[in-house]
C-alpha positions as CSV (number, residue, x, y, z in Angstrom):
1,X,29.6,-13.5,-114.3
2,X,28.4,-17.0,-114.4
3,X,31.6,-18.4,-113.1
4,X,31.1,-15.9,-109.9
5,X,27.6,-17.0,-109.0
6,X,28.9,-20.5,-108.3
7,X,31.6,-19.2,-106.1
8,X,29.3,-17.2,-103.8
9,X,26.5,-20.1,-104.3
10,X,29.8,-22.6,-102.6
11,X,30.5,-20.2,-99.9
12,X,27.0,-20.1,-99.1
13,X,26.7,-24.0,-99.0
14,X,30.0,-24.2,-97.1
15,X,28.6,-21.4,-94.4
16,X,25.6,-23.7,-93.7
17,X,27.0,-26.4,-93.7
18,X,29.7,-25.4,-90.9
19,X,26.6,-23.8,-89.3
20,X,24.5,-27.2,-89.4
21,X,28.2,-29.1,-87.7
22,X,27.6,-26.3,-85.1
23,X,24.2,-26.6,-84.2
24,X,24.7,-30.5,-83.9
25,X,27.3,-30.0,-81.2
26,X,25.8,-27.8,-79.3
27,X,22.5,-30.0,-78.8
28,X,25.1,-32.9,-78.2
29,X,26.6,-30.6,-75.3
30,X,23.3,-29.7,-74.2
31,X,22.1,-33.2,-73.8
32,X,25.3,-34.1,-72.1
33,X,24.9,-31.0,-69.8
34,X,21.1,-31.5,-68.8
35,X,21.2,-34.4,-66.1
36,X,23.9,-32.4,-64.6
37,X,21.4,-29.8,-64.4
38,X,18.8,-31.7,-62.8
39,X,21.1,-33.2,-60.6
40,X,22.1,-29.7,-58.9
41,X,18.6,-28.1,-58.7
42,X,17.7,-31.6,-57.4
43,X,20.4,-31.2,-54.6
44,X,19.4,-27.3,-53.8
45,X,16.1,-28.4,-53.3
46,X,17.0,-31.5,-51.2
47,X,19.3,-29.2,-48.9
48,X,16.1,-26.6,-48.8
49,X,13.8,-29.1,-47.3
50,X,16.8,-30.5,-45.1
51,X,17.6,-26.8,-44.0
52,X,14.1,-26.0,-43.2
53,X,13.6,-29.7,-41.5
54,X,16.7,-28.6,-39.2
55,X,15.7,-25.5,-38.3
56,X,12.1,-26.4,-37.3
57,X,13.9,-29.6,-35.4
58,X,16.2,-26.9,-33.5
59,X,13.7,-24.4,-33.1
60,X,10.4,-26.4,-32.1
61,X,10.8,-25.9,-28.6
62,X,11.6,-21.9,-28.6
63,X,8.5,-20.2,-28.4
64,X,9.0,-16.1,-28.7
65,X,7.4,-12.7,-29.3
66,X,8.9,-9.3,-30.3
67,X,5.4,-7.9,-28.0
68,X,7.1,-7.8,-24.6
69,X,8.5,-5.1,-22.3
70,X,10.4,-4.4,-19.2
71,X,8.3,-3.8,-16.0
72,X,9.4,-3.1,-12.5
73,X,7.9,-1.4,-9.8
74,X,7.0,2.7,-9.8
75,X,6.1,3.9,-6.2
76,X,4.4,7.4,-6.4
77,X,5.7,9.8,-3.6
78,X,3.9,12.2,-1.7
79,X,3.2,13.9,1.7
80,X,1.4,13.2,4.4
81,X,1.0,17.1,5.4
82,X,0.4,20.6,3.8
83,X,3.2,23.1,3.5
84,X,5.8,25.1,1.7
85,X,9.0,23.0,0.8
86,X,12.4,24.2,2.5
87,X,14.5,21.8,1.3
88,X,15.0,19.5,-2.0
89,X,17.6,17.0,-2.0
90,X,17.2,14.9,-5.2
91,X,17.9,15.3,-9.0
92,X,16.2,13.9,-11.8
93,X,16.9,9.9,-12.6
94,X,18.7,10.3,-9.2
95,X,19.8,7.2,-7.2
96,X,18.5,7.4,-3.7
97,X,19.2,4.9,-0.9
98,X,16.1,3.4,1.3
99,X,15.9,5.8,4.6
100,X,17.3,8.9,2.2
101,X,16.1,12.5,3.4
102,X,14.4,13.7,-0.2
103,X,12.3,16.5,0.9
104,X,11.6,18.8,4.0
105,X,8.8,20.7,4.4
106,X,8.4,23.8,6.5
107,X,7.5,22.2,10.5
108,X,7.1,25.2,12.4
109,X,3.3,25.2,12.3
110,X,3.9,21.0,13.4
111,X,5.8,22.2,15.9
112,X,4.3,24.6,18.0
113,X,1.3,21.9,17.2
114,X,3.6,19.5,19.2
115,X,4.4,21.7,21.9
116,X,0.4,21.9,22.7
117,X,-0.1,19.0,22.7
118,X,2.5,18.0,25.2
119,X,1.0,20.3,27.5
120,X,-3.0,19.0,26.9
121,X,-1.3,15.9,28.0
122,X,0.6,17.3,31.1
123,X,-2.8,18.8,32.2
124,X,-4.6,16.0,31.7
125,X,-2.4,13.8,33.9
126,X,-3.0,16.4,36.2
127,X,-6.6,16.3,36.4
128,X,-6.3,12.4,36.4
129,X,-3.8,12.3,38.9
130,X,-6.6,15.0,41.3
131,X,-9.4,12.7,40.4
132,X,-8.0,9.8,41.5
133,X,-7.3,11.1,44.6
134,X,-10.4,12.1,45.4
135,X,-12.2,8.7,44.1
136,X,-9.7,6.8,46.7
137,X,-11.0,9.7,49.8
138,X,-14.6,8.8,48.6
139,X,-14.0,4.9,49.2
140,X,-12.8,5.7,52.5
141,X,-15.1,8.4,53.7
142,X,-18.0,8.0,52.4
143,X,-18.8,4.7,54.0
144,X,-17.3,6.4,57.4
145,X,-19.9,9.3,57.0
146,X,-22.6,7.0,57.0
147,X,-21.6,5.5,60.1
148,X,-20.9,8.6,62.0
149,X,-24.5,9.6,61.0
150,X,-26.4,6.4,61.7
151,X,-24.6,7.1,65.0
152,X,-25.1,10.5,65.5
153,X,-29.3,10.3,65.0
154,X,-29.2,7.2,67.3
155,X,-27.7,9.4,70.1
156,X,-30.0,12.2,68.9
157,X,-32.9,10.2,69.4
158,X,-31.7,8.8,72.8
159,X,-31.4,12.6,74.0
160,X,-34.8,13.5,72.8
161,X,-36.4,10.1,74.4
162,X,-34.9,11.4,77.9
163,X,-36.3,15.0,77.1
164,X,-39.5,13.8,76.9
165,X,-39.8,11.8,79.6
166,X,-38.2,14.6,81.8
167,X,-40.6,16.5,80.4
168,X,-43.3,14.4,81.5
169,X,-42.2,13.5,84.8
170,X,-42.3,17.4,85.6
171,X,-45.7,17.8,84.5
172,X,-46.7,14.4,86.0
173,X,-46.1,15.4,89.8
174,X,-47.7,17.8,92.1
175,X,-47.0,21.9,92.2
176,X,-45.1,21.5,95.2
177,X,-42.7,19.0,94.3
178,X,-40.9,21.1,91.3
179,X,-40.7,24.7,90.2
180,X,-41.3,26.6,87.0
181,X,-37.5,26.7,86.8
182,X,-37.4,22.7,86.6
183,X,-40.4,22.8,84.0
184,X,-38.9,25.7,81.9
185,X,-35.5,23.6,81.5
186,X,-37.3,20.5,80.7
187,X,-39.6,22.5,78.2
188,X,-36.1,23.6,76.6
189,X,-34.5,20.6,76.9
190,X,-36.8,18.6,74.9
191,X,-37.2,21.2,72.4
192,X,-33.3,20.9,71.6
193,X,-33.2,16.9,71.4
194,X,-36.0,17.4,68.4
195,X,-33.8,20.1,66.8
196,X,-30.7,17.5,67.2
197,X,-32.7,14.4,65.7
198,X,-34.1,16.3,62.8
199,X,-30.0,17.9,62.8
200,X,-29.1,14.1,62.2
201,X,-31.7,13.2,60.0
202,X,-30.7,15.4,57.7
203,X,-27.0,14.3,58.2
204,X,-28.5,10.8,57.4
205,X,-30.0,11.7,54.0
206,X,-27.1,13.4,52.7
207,X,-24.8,10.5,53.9
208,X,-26.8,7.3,53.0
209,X,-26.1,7.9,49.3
210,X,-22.8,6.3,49.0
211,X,-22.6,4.2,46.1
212,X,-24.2,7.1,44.4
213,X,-21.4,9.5,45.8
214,X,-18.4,6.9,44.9
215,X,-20.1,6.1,41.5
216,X,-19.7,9.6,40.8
217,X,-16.5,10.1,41.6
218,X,-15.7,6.8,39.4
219,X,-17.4,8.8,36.7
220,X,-15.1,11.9,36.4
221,X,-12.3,9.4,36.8
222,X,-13.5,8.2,33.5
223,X,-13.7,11.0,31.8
224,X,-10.5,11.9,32.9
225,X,-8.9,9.0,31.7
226,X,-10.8,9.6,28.6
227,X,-9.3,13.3,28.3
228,X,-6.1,12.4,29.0
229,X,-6.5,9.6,26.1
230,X,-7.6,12.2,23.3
231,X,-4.9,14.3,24.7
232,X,-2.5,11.5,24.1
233,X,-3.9,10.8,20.6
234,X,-3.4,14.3,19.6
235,X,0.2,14.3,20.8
236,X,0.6,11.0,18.8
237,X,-1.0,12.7,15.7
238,X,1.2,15.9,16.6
239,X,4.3,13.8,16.7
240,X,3.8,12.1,13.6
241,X,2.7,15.7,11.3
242,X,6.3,16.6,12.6
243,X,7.6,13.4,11.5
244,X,6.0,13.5,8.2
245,X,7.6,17.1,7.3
246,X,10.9,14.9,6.6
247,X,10.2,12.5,3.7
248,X,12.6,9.8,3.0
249,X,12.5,7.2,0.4
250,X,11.5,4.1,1.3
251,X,13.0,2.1,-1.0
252,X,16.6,2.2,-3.3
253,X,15.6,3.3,-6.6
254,X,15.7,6.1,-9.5
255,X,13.8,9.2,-9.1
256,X,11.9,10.0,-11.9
257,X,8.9,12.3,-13.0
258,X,9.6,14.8,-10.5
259,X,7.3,17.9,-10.5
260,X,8.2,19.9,-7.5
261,X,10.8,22.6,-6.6
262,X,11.9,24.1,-3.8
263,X,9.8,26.9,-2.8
264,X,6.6,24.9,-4.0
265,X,3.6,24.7,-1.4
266,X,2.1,21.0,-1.9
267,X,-0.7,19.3,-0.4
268,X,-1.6,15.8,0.9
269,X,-1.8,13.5,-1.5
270,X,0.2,15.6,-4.4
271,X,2.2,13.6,-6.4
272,X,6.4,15.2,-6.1
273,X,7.8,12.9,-8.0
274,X,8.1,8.1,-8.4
275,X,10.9,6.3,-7.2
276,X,11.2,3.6,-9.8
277,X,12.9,0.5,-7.8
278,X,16.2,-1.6,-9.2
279,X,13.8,-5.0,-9.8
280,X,12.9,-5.8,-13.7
281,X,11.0,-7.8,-14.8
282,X,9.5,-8.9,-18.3
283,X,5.9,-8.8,-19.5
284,X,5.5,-10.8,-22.5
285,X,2.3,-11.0,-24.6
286,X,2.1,-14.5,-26.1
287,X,-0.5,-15.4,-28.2
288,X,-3.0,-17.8,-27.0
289,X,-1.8,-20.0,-29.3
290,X,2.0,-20.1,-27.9
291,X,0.9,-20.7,-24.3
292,X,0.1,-24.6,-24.4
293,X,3.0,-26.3,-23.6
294,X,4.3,-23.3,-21.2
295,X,5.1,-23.4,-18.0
296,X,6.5,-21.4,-14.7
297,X,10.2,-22.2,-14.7
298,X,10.9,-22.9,-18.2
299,X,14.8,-21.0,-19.4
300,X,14.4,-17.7,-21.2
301,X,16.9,-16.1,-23.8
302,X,16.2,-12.5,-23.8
303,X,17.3,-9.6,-26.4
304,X,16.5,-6.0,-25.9
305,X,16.8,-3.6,-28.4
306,X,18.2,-0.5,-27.4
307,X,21.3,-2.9,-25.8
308,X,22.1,-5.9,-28.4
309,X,25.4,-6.3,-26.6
310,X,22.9,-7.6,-23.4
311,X,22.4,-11.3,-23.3
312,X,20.1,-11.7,-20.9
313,X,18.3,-15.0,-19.2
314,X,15.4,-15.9,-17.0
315,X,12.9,-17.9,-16.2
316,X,9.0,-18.1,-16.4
317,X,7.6,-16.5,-12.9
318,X,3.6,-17.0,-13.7
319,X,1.0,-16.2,-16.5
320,X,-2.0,-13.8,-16.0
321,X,-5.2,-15.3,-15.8
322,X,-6.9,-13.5,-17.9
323,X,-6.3,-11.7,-21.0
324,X,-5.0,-7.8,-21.5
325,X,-8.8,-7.2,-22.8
326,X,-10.4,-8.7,-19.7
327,X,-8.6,-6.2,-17.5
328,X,-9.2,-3.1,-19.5
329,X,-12.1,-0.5,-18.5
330,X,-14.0,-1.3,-21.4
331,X,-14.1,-4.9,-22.5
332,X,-15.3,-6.1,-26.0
333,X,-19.2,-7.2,-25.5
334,X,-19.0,-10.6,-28.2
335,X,-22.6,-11.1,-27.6
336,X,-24.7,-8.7,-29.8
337,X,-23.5,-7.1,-33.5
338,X,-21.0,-9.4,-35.8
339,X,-18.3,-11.0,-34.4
340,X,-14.7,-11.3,-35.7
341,X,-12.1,-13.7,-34.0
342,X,-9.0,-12.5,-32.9
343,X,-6.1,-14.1,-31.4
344,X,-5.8,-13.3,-27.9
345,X,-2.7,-12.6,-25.8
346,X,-2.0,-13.3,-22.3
347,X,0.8,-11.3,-20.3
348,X,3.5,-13.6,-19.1
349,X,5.9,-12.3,-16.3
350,X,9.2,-13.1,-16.5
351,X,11.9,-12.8,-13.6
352,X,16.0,-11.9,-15.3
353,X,18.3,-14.0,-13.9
354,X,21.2,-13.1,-15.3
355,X,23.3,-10.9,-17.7
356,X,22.4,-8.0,-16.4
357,X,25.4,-5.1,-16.1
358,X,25.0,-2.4,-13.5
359,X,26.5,0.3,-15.6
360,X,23.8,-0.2,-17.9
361,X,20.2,0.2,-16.1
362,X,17.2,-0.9,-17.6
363,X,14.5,1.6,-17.9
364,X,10.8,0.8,-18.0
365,X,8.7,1.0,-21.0
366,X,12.5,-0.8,-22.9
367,X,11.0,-3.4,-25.9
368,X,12.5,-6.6,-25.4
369,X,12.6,-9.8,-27.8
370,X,12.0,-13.0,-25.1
371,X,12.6,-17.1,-26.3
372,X,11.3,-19.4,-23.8
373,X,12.5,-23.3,-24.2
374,X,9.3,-25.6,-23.7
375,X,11.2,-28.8,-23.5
């Protein structure tokens, strides 16, 4: 029993010893193995900083913004004139050329309108035409009428000067040197000439008037001409309600938002549909704080989502003057209450140059992902 003890107490001393041998190599290996440690994590962390140095050495220049959007121009058609629509010629997100017949609307109420018209005019020419002939008689006979009557009391006025001295002559000699007969007839005589000198008088009066008389007749001349002129304007206006029953498009573009049908009645003014025109553009909000070393011209990269195979670039066109909260109906009043800073942004336009593939339009509204290069 004894002699058993001291075998498992040996076993027991040779276990810890071989244990003790162990432990002593390992911290050996450890020691050997730590500066080889500290040499790698010193390396990761020296590539770190280099990586990040790089990268902000590449990348100082590119300022961008995931806040930007394609823009173009939306132009909202509708017509000039009231009526039922006969004919409709486009689709939606149909591509229409400038010049395109889109639309007719029912012209028979603009035509017989025309029609009218043309004949107000013809019957105004007339008149004008009747007018002016009879202001060119009154420069050439009223003057003359004058004349004639001057003329014709002058001769009046002799006659009645010889009546009355006829007269007095036979009631100036004796009995016997006349007879009744000879006193009668100058009586009557002299009678007549006053008749024929007041006769002339009166021819005078109505004659002596003749600026008054050819001012006149200039004055329905005028308002001839100025009848004819309203009757011209309303053919004008005629002519272009006709017109305006044929819309066309006046520039190439997509139609879009379209909220009519054939059939419909629309009005002046109603909104049928918007052509939205083949020209995009970018509108990028940069922060305030991006927009120091920007300028107009400065290279664009640009990425748009919903098409990551497009590689788009540009150019810098301009930058608002004036922040998206200065333009909006109901600016931010900093003045009274508490006041928290924000960072502003200002839209910046920018013009595609490039990349662009005409299979694949660009819609408006499309979020885009813009870099400009500030070297």
């Amino acid at each position: 029993m004894a002699q058993g003890d001291q075998d498992d107490h040996a076993q027991d001393h040779q276990q810890s010893d071989q244990q003790g041998q162990q432990d002593a190599n390992a911290s050996k290996n450890q020691k050997k193995r730590s500066p080889l440690v500290r040499i790698v994590l010193l390396l990761l962390v020296v590539l770190a900083v280099v990586g990040i140095g790089l990268y902000w050495f590449l990348t100082r220049n590119d300022i961008d913004t995931d806040d930007a959007y394609t823009a173009g121009r939306k132009i909202s058609i509708a017509p000039h004139v009231n009526g039922y629509v006969t004919k409709l010629l486009v689709n939606d997100n149909q591509f229409v050329h400038r010049g395109e017949l889109l639309v007719s609307i029912d012209d028979r109420d603009y035509l017989a309108s025309l029609h009218k018209a043309q004949a107000s005019v013809q019957q105004a020419e007339s008149n004008m035409s009747a007018y002016r002939l009879l202001l060119a008689v009154a420069h050439k006979n009223f003057p003359g009428q004058l004349v004639t009557a001057q003329g014709s009391l002058s001769a009046a006025q002799a006659r009645l000067f010889k009546a009355e001295t006829d007269y007095k002559r036979q009631h100036s000699v004796s009995r016997a040197a006349t007879t009744q007969q000879d006193i009668d007839y100058s009586r009557a005589a002299l009678e007549e000439a006053k008749a024929q000198v007041m006769q002339a008088q009166g021819q005078l009066t109505q004659a002596e008037p003749v600026k008054e008389n050819v001012a006149n007749a200039d004055a329905r001349v005028d308002q001839e001409k100025a009848a004819l002129a309203s009757a011209q304007a309303d053919l004008e206006q005629a002519e272009l309600n006709l017109g305006w029953t044929q819309i066309r498009a006046p520039h190439d573009g997509w139609i879009s938002q379209r909220n009519v049908e054939q059939g419909d009645f629309v009005q002046t003014g109603q909104e049928m549909f918007s052509i939205v025109e083949p020209e995009i553009w970018i509108t990028a909000n940069y922060k305030e704080t991006q927009l120091a070393r920007m300028r107009p011209g400065q290279q664009v990269d640009i990425e748009v989502d919903a098409y990551p195979q497009l590689h788009l670039h540009g150019h810098v066109d301009s930058l608002q003057l004036g922040s998206g909260q200065s333009f909006s109906a109901f600016p931010p009043e900093n003045a009274t209450g508490n006041f928290v800073k924000t960072v502003q942004r200002i839209p910046v336009k920018i013009l595609i140059d490039s990349g662009l593939d005409q299979n694949i339009p660009l819609a408006l509204g499309l979020s885009v992902e813009p870099t400009v290069y500030v070297k």
